[in-house]
C-alpha positions in Angstrom: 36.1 -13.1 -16.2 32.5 -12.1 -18.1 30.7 -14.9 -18.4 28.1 -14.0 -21.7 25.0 -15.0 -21.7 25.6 -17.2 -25.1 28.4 -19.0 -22.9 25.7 -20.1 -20.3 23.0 -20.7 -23.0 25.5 -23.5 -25.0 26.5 -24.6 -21.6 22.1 -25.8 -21.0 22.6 -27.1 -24.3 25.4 -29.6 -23.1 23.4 -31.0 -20.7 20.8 -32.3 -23.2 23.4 -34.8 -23.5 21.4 -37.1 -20.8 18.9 -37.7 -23.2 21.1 -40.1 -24.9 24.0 -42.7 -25.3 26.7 -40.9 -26.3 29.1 -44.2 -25.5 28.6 -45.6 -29.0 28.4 -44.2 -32.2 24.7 -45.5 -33.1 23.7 -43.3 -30.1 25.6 -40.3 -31.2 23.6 -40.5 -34.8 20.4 -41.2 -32.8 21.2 -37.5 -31.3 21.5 -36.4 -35.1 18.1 -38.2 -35.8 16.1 -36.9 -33.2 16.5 -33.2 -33.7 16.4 -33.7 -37.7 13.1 -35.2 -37.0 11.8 -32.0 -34.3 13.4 -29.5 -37.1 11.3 -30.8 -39.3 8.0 -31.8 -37.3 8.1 -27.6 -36.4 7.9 -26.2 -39.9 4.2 -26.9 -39.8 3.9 -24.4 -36.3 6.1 -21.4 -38.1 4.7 -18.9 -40.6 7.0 -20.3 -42.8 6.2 -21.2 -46.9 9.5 -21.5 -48.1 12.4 -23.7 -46.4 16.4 -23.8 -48.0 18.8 -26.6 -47.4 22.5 -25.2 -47.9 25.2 -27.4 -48.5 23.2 -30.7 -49.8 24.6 -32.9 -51.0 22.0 -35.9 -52.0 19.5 -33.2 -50.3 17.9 -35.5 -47.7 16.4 -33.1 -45.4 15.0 -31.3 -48.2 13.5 -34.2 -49.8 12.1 -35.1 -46.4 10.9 -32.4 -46.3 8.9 -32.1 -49.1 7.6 -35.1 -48.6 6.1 -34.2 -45.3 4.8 -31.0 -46.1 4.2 -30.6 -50.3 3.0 -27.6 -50.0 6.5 -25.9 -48.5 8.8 -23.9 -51.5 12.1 -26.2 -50.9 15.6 -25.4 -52.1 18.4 -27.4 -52.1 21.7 -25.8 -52.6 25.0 -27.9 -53.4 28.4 -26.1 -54.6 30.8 -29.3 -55.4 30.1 -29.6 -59.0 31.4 -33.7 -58.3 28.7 -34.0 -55.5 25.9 -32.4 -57.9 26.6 -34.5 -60.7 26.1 -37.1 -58.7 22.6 -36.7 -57.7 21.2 -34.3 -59.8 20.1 -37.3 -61.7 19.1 -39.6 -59.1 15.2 -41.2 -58.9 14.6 -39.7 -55.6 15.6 -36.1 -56.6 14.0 -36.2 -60.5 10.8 -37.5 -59.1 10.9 -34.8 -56.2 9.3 -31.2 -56.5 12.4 -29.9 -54.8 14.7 -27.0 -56.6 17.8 -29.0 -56.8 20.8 -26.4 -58.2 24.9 -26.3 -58.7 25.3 -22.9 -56.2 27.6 -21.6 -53.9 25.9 -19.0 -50.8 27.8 -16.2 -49.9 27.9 -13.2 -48.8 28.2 -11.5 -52.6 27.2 -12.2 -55.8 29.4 -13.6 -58.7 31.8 -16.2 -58.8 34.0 -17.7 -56.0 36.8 -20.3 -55.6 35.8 -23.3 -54.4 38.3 -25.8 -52.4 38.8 -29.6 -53.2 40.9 -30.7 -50.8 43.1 -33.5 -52.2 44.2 -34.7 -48.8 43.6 -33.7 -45.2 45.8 -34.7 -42.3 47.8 -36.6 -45.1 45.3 -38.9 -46.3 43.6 -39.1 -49.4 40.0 -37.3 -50.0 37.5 -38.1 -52.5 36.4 -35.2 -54.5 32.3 -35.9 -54.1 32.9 -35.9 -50.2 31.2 -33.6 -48.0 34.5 -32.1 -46.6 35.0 -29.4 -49.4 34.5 -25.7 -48.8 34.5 -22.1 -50.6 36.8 -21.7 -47.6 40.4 -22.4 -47.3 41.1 -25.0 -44.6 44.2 -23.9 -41.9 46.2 -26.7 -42.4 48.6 -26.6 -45.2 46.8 -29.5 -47.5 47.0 -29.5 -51.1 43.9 -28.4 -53.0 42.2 -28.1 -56.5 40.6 -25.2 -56.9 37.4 -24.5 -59.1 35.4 -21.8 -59.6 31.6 -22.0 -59.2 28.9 -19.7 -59.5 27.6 -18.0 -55.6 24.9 -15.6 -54.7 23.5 -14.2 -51.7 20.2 -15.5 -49.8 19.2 -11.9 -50.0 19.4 -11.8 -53.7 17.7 -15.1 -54.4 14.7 -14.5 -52.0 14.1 -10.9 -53.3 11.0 -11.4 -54.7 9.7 -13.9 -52.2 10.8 -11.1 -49.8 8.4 -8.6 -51.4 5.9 -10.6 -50.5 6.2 -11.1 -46.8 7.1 -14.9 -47.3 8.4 -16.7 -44.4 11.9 -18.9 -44.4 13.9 -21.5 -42.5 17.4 -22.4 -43.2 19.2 -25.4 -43.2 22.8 -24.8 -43.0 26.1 -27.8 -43.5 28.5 -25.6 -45.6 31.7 -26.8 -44.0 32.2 -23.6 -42.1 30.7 -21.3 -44.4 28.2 -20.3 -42.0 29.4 -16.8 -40.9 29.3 -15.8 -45.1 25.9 -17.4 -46.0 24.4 -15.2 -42.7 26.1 -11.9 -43.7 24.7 -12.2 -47.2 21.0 -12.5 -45.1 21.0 -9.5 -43.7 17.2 -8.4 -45.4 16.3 -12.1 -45.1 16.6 -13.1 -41.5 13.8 -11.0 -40.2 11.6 -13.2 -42.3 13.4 -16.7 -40.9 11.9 -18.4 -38.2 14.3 -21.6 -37.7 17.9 -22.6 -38.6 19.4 -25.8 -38.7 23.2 -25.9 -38.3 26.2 -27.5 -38.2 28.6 -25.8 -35.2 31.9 -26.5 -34.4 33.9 -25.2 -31.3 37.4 -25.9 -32.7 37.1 -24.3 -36.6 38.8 -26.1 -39.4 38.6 -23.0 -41.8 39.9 -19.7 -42.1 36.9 -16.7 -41.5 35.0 -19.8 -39.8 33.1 -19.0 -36.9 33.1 -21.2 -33.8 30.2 -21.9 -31.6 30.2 -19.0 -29.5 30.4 -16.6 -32.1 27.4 -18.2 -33.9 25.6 -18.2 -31.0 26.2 -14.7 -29.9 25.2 -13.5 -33.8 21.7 -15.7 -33.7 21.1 -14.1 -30.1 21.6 -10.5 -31.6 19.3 -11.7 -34.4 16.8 -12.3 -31.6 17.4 -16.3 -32.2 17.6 -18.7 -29.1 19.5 -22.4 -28.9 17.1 -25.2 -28.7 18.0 -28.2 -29.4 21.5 -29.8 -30.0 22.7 -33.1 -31.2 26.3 -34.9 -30.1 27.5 -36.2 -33.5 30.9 -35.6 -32.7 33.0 -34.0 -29.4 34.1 -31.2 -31.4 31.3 -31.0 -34.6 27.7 -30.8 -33.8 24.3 -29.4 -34.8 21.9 -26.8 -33.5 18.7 -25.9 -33.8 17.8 -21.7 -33.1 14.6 -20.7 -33.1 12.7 -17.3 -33.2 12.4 -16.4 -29.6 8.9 -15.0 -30.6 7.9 -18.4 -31.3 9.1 -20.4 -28.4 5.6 -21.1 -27.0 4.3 -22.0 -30.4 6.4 -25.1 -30.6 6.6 -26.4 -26.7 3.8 -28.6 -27.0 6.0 -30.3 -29.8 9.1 -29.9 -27.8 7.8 -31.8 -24.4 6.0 -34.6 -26.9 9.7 -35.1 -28.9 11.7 -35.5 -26.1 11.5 -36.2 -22.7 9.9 -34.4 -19.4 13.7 -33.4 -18.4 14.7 -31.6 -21.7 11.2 -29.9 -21.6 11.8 -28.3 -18.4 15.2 -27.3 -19.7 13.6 -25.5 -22.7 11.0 -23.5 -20.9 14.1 -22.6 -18.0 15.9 -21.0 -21.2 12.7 -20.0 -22.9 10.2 -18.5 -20.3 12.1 -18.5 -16.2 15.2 -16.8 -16.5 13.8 -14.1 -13.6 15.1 -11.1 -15.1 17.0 -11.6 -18.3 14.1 -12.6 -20.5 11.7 -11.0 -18.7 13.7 -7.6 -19.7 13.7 -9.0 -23.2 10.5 -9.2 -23.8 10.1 -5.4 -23.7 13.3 -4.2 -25.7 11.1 -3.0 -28.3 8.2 -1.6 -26.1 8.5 2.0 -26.1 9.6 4.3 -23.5 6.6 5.9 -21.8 7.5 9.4 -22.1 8.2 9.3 -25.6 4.6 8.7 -26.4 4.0 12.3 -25.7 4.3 15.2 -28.4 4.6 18.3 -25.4 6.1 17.9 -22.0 3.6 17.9 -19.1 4.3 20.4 -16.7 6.8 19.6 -13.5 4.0 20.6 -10.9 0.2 21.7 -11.3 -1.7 24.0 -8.5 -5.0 25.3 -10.2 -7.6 23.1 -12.0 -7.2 25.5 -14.9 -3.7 23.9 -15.3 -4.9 20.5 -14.3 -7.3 20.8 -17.8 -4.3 22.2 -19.8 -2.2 18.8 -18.5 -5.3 16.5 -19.7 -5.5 18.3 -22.9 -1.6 17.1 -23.7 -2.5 13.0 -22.9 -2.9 11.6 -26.6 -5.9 8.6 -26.4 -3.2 5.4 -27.3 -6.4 2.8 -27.9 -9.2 4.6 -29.2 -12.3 2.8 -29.1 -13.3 3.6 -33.0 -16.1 2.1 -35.6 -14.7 1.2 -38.8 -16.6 2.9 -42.2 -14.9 0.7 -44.9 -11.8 -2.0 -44.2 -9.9 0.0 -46.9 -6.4 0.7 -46.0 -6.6 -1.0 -42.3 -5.4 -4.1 -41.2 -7.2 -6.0 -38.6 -5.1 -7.5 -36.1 -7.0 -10.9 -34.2 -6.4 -14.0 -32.5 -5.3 -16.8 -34.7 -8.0 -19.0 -32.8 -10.9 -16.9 -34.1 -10.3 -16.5 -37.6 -13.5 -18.1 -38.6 -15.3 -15.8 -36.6 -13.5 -12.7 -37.6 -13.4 -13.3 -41.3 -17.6 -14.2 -41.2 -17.8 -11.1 -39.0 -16.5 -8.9 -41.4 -18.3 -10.4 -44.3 -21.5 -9.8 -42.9 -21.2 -6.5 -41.9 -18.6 -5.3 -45.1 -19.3 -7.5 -47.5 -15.6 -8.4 -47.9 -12.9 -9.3 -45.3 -9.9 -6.8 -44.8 -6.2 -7.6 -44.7 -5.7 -9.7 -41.6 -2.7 -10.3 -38.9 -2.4 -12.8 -36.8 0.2 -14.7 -34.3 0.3 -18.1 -35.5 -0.7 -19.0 -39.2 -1.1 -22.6 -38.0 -4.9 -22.0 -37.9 -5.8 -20.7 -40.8 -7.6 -22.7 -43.1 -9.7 -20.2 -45.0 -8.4 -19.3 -48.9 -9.3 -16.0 -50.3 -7.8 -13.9 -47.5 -4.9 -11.7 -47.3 -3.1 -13.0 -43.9 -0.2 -12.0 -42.8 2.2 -13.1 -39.5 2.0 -10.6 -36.9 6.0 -10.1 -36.4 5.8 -8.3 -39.7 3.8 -5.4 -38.6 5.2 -2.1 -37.9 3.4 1.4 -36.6 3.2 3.2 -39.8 0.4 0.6 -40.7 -3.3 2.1 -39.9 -4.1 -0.5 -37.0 -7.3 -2.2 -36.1 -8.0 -4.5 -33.2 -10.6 -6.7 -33.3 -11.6 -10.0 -31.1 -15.0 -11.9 -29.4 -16.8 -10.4 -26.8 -15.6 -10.8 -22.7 -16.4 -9.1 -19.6 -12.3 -8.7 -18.7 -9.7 -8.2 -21.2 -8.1 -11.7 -19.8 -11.0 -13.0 -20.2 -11.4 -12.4 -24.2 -8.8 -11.7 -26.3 -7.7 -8.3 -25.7 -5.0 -9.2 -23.3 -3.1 -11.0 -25.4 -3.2 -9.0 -28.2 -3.1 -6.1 -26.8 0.2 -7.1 -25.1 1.4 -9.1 -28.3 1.2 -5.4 -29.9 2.9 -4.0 -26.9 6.0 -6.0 -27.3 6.5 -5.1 -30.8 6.6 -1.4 -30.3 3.1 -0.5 -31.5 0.6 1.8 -28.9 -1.2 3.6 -31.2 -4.4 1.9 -32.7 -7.9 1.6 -32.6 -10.6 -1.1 -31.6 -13.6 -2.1 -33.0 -16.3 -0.6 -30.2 -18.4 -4.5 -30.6 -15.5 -6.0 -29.5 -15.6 -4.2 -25.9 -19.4 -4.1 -25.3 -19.3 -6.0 -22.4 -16.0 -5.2 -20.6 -16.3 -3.8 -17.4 -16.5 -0.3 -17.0 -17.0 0.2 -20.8 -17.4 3.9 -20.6 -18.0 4.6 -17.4 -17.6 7.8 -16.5 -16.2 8.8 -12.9 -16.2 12.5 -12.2 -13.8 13.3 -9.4 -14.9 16.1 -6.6 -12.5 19.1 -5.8 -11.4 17.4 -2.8 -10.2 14.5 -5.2 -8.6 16.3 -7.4 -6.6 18.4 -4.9 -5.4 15.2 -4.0 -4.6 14.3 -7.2 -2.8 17.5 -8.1 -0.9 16.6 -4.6 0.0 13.3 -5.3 0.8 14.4 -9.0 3.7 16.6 -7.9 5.4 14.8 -5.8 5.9 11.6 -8.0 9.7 11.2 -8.8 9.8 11.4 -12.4 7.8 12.1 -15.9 6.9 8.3 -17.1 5.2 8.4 -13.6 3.5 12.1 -13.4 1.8 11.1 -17.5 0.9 7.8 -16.2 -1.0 8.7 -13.3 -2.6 11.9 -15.0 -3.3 9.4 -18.3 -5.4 7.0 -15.7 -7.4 9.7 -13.9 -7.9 11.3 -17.4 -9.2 7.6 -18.2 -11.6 7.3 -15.1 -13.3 10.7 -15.6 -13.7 10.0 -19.9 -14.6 6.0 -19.6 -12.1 5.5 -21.7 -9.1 3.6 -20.7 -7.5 3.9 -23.9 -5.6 7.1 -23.0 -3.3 5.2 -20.3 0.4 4.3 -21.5 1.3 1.0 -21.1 5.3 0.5 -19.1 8.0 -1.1 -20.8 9.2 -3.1 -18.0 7.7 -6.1 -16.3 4.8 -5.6 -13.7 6.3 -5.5 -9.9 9.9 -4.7 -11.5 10.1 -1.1 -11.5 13.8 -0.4 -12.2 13.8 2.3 -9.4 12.3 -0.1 -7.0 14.9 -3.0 -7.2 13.9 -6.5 -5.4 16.8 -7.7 -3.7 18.2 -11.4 -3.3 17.7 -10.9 0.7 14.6 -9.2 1.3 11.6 -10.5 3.1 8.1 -9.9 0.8 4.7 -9.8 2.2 2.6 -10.4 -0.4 -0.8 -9.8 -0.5 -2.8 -11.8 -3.6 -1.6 -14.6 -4.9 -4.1 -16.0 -7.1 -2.5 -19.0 -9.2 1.4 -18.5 -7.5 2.7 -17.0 -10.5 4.3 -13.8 -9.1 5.0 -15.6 -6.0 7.1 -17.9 -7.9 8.5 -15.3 -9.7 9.3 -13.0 -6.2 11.2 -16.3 -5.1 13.5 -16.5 -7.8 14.5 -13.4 -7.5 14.8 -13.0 -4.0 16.6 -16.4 -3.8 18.4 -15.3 -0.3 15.3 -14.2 1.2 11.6 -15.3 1.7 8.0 -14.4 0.7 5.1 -14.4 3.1 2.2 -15.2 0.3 -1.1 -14.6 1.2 -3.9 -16.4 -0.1 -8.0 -17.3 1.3 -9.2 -18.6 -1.0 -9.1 -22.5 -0.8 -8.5 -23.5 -4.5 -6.2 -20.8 -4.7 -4.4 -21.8 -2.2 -4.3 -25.6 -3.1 -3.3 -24.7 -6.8 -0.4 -22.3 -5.4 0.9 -25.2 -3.4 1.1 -27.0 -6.2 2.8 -24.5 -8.1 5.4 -23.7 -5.4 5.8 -27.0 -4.0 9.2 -27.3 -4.9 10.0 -23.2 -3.7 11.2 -23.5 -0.6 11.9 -19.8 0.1 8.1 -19.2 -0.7 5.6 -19.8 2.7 2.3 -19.8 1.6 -0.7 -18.8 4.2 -4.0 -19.0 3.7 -5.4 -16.2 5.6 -6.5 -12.8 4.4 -4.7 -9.9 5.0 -6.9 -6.7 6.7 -6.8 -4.1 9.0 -6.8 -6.4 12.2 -6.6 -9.9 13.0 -10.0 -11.4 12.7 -13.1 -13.7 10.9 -14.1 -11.5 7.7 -16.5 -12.5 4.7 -15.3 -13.9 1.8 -16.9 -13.0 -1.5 -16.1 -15.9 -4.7 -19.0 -15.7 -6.6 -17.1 -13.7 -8.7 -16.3 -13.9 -12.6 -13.3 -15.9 -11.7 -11.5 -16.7 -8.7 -8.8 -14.0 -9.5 -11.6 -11.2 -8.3 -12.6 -13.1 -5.0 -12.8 -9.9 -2.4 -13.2 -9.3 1.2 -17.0 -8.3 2.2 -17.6 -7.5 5.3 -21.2 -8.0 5.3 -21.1 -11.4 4.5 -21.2 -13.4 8.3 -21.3 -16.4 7.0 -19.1 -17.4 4.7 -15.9 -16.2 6.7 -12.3 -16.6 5.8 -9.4 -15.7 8.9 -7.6 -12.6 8.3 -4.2 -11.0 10.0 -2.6 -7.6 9.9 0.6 -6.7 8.8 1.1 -5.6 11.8 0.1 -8.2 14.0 1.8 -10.8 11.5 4.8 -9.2 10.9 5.5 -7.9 14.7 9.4 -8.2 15.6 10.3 -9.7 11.9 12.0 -7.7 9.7 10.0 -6.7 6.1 11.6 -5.3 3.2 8.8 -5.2 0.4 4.5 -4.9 0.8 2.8 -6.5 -2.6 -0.5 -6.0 -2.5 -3.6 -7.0 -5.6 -6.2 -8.0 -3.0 -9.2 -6.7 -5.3 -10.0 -3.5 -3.3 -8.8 -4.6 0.2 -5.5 -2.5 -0.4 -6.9 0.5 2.0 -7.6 -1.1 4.8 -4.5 -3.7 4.6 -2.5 -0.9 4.5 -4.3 0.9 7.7 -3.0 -2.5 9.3 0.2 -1.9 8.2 0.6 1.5 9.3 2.9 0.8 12.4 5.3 -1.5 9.9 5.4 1.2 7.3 6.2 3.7 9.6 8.9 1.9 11.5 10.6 -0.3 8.5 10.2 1.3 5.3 9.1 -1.5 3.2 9.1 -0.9 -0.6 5.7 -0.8 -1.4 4.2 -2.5 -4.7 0.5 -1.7 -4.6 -2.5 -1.9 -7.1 -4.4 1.3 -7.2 -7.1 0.5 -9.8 -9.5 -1.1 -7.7 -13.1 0.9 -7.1 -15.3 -1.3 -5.1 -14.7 0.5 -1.8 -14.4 4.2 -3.7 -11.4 5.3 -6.5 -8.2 3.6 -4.9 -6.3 5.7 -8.0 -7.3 8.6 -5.5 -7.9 7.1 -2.2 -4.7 5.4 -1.7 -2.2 8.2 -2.6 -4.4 10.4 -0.4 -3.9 7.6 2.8 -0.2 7.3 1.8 0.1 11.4 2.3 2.0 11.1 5.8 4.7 9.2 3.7 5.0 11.7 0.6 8.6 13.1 2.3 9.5 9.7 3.3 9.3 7.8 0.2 10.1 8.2 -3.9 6.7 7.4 -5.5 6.4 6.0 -8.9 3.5 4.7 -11.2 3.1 2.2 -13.8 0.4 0.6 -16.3 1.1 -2.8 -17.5 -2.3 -3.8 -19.2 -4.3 -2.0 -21.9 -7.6 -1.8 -19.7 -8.1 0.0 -16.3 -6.4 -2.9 -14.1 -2.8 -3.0 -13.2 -1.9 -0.2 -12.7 0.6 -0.4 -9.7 2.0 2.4 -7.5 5.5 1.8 -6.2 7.6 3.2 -3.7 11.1 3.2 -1.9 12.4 4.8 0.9 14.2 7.8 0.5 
C-alpha cells in the first residue's frame, strides 16, 4: 500500500491531540478555541487586506475579527435565509463594519437549491440550525427545499483581484467545501490561510473527506498546521501558505506549547528530502537558461571564446536612470532605508516588493507581496551595503527570487560596493585554461559543462552575475545520491547545519564532522546533541597529522582558515588518510575555506582505494583559483569518476564539484 504524503501530514496533525483534554467536552471546545484564537492572531503576519467567513451564521469569527484588526475588508457569507434573518438585525452585527449578506458560494453563478433538512436520523431539526446545506445529505431524510441566490469567490473578488489584494478564507459550509474551492480557482493564488471545517466520514453527497481536502490544499501549495478535536469524526484545520511558514513560527511556538512547535517546524522546515525538493519546484532547470547549446567538447581557445560568448550575464550589476517601469525588489526590514534611498537620489520612490508586508508602515508607496511577482516584470534588486552576500541582504533575496522561478534581473551597483571580489578580475594563464578545457570535457552532462564555463567566465569578468544558480539543494546532487548506510567525512561544519542535515539522511550510517574551531565546535554540539549518528571532532583536516595555525580573525567564524605561518595559535589536524585507515568511507564533504587541496592530497590513498563520492567547494582562492586547481589535482581520477558541478548562491561561493564512481 502507497502511503501519500497528505496521509502522513493528517497523521502529525493527530498527535497535536496531547496538547489537550480531549476526555471532556469543555476540553474538546478549548481545542476549537485555541486555533480560532492563532487563525486569527496570524492575519496581522500575512499580506492579507481582505478576510471572508463562509457559512456564518451570527458571524463570530468575522466580527472578531474586525474587531481586532479594523482595518481588514471582512465578509460574512450565510445561505439559510432563517439563520440570516435572524442576525442580520442583531446589535453586534448593525454596529459592526462587517459585510453581512444572504449568499450561497459555489462553484457557478446563479441560483441553487438549498436543503432544510426537516429531520436527521429521525429527529426533528430546527430550520435556523447550522446543519443545512446546498448539498443533499446521504441519508434519506425529508427536506424543504428553497432556492437562494450563489456566486463564485472568483466572481465576487474580481475587482479586488485586479488589484493584487491578499485573502484568507474561513470555511463551515456543511460540506460544501470542495464547490466553494473549485469556484476559487483565480482566487487562491492570492489566499494565504484557510480555516476549515473537515470531516473524515462525509455526511453529503460531492462532499469531500479529509484526505481529499488535504491532498487539494497541498497541490495548492497549502500545508496543515493546526487542528482542533471538536468531535471524533468533525474537526477543524488550519492550512497555511507554505511560503509563509517561517513568517508565523514565532507566533506558533508563543500559542502553543514547545512540543507542538517542534512538530510544526518537523512538517515545515526537517523533512530531509521532501521539502527540501519542494522548495525548488519552481526554480528553473539550468540548461534552459541558455538560448544556443554549448558545444559537447572544446580543444582550441578560439572555441573556448565562442563558448563564453553563448553564457547570458543572469544578475547584471546595472545603475538605474529613472525607476519608471522597474520594480525594486528589497528586504521588508529596510524599507525605511530603501524608500529614503530612492527619494534622495530620484526624487520619488518606485514600485516596491517585498517578503513580508508586516513592516511596512510608510503611506504613499506602491508595495506589493513578493509571491506576486513573475519574470516578465523588469526586475531590480536593491538592499544595504555587506562585505558577503550572507552578510547583507543579497542572500536572501537573491534566493527568495530563485525559488520563485526568476534568474534574470539586475542590481543596483551601491548595493555591492563592498562585497568581496566586486569586480575583480582573474585572468587565467594558458596552462589554466588547458586545464579548464580538460576538465570541461569530461564533465558528465550540460547543466555541469555551462556551470563550470559560467564561473570561470565570472572569475576572468569580476562579475559573478553570469553563473546559474542549481535547482536542487546544495550537497544533493540527484546523480550523486547520499545513502541511508554510508559513512561521511565531512570537512567544515560551521554551525552543524549540514551535518544535521547528512544525519537525517544517512540515518543507517554515520558522519565524521570536522570542526577547529572552538565555538564552532561547542555550538555544533549543541545543535547535534541529540544526533547520535553524528561524531563530531574538533581537529582540522590536512594533508598529514599535525599542529597547524588557525586563522579566526576573520569576518565571521564561518571563514576561519588554516595558515600555516601562524606558530602560535595552533589547532591539531589529521588526514583522511591517517584518520580514516582500515574504516570504510563512502562520501568526502569538504568547505574548509581553501584547505580543500591539500585535504585532499591527504586523502589521496582513500580516494584511490575506496571511491568515496566526493562533495567539494571549488570557489575558494586564498591558496590560488581552486575552480582551476582542484580539477587539475583530481586529473588521475577523470576515468574513474562521473564529475558534475553546481552553483547554489548568486555570488562566487558555493559552487560545489561532485563526483561518483563510475
Amino acid at each position: 500500500m502507497t502511503i501519500a504524503y497528505s496521509d502522513i501530514l493528517l497523521l502529525q496533525m493527530q498527535q497535536q491531540a496531547m496538547l489537550f483534554d480531549l476526555s471532556s467536552m469543555q476540553g474538546r471546545q478549548w481545542s476549537t478555541q485555541r486555533i480560532t484564537d492563532f487563525f486569527i492572531n496570524i492575519q496581522h503576519l500575512l499580506p492579507v487586506q481582505t478576510i471572508m467567513e463562509i457559512g456564518a451564521h451570527e458571524a463570530s469569527f468575522s466580527l472578531s475579527v474586525k474587531k481586532k484588526f479594523p482595518q481588514f475588508n471582512v465578509f460574512a457569507y450565510e445561505a439559510n435565509p432563517y439563520v440570516y434573518e435572524k442576525y442580520v438585525n442583531t446589535p453586534a452585527i448593525q454596529n459592526s463594519a462587517i459585510h453581512y449578506e444572504h449568499l450561497a458560494v459555489s462553484n457557478y453563478d446563479g441560483d441553487v437549491t438549498f436543503h432544510i433538512s426537516n429531520t436527521i436520523q429521525a429527529k426533528q431539526e430546527a430550520k435556523d440550525s447550522k446543519r443545512h446545506s446546498i448539498l443533499e445529505r446521504k441519508t434519506n431524510d425529508s427536506t424543504t427545499d428553497i432556492t437562494v441566490k450563489c456566486n463564485t469567490l472568483d466572481t465576487l473578488f474580481k475587482n479586488e483581484l485586479s488589484h493584487n489584494q491578499g485573502f484568507s478564507l474561513w470555511i463551515d459550509a456543511e460540506g460544501a467545501t470542495s464547490l466553494i474551492l473549485e469556484g476559487a480557482k483565480n482566487l487562491l493564488p492570492h489566499v494565504y490561510s484557510v480555516f476549515v471545517e473537515v470531516e473524515s466520514q462525509t455526511k453529503f453527497k460531492q462532499q469531500w473527506n479529509e484526505k481529499e481536502l488535504c491532498d487539494f490544499m497541498l497541490e495548492n501549495d497549502f500545508l496543515p498546521i493546526a487542528r482542533d478535536f471538536a468531535f471524533r469524526h468533525q474537526y477543524n484545520m488550519i492550512f497555511v501558505k507554505k511560503d509563509y511558514i517561517n513568517t508565523i513560527e514565532f507566533l506558533y511556538q508563543n500559542h502553543f506549547s514547545n512540543t507542538l512547535s517542534a512538530k510544526i517546524r518537523f512538517i515545515a522546515k526537517q523533512t530531509p528530502l521532501s521539502l527540501l525538493k519542494a522548495k525548488y519546484i519552481k526554480a528553473p532547470a539550468v540548461e534552459t537558461l541558455l538560448s544556443e547549446p554549448l558545444p559537447e567538447k572544446i580543444s582550441t581557445i578560439e572555441e573556448l571564446e565562442q563558448a563564453y560568448s553563448l553564457i547570458p550575464e543572469l544578475r547584471e550589476v546595472k545603475e538605474l536612470t529613472s525607476v519608471d517601469d522597474v520594480v525594486v525588489v528589497c528586504n521588508d526590514k529596510e524599507l525605511d532605508f530603501t524608500i529614503n534611498w530612492y527619494k534622495e537620489k530620484f526624487g520619488k520612490v518606485p514600485t516596491l516588493y517585498v517578503k513580508d508586508l508586516s513592516y511596512h508602515t510608510c503611506t504613499n508607496v506602491q508595495l506589493y507581496d513578493l509571491n506576486q511577482i513573475d519574470n516578465s516584470m523588469n526586475i531590480h534588486l536593491f538592499f544595504k551595503q555587506g562585505k558577503g552576500p550572507s552578510l547583507s541582504s543579497f542572500a536572501y533575496l537573491a534566493m527568495s527570487l530563485h525559488y520563485k522561478g526568476v534568474s534574470k534581473y539586475s542590481i543596483e551597483p551601491y548595493s555591492l560596493e563592498q562585497m568581496y571580489c566586486n569586480n575583480k578580475q582573474t585572468p587565467f594563464t594558458q596552462e589554466e585554461n588547458q586545464t579548464l578545457m580538460s576538465f570541461y570535457n569530461i564533465l558528465a552532462d550540460i547543466p555541469s559543462k555551462y556551470t563550470f564555463l559560467a564561473a570561470c567566465k565570472a572569475r576572468q569578468s569580476g562579475r559573478p552575475g553570469f553563473i546559474p544558480m542549481t535547482n536542487f539543494e546544495q550537497y544533493l546532487h540527484p546523480e550523486v545520491p547520499l545513502l541511508s548506510a554510508d559513512i561521511m567525512c565531512e570537512g567544515g561544519v560551521d554551525n552543524g547545519y549540514t551535518t544535521e542535515l547528512f544525519s537525517q539522511i544517512q540515518k543507517d550510517g554515520l558522519v565524521y564532522a570536522f570542526e577547529p574551531v572552538m565555538e564552532n565546535y561547542e555550538k555544533s554540539q549543541k545543535k547535534l546533541s541529540n544526533t547520535p549518528n553524528a561524531l563530531l571532532i574538533q581537529k582540522a583536516l590536512w594533508s598529514k597529522t599535525c599542529k597547524i595555525g588557525l586563522n579566526t580573525n576573520t569576518l565571521s567564524l564561518s571563514g576561519a582558515h588554516i595558515n600555516v605561518n601562524d606558530t602560535e595559535n595552533l589547532c591539531d589536524a589529521v588526514s583522511i588518510d591517517d584518520f580514516f585507515a582500515g574504516k570504510k568511507l563512502d562520501i568526502i564533504k569538504l568547505d574548509v575555506e581553501g584547505a580543500e587541496i591539500p585535504v585532499l592530497e591527504g586523502a589521496s590513498n582513500t580516494i584511490n582505494q575506496q571511491k568515496p563520492k566526493l562533495l567539494l567547494s571549488i570557489y575558494h582562492r586564498r591558496n590560488g583559483l581552486d575552480l582551476i586547481n582542484i580539477p587539475k589535482l583530481l586529473a588521475p581520477f577523470y576515468n574513474d569518476y562521473q564529475f558534475y558541478v553546481a552553483h547554489h548562491r548568486p555570488w562566487y561561493n558555493e559552487t560545489i564539484l561532485y563526483a561518483i564512481a563510475k
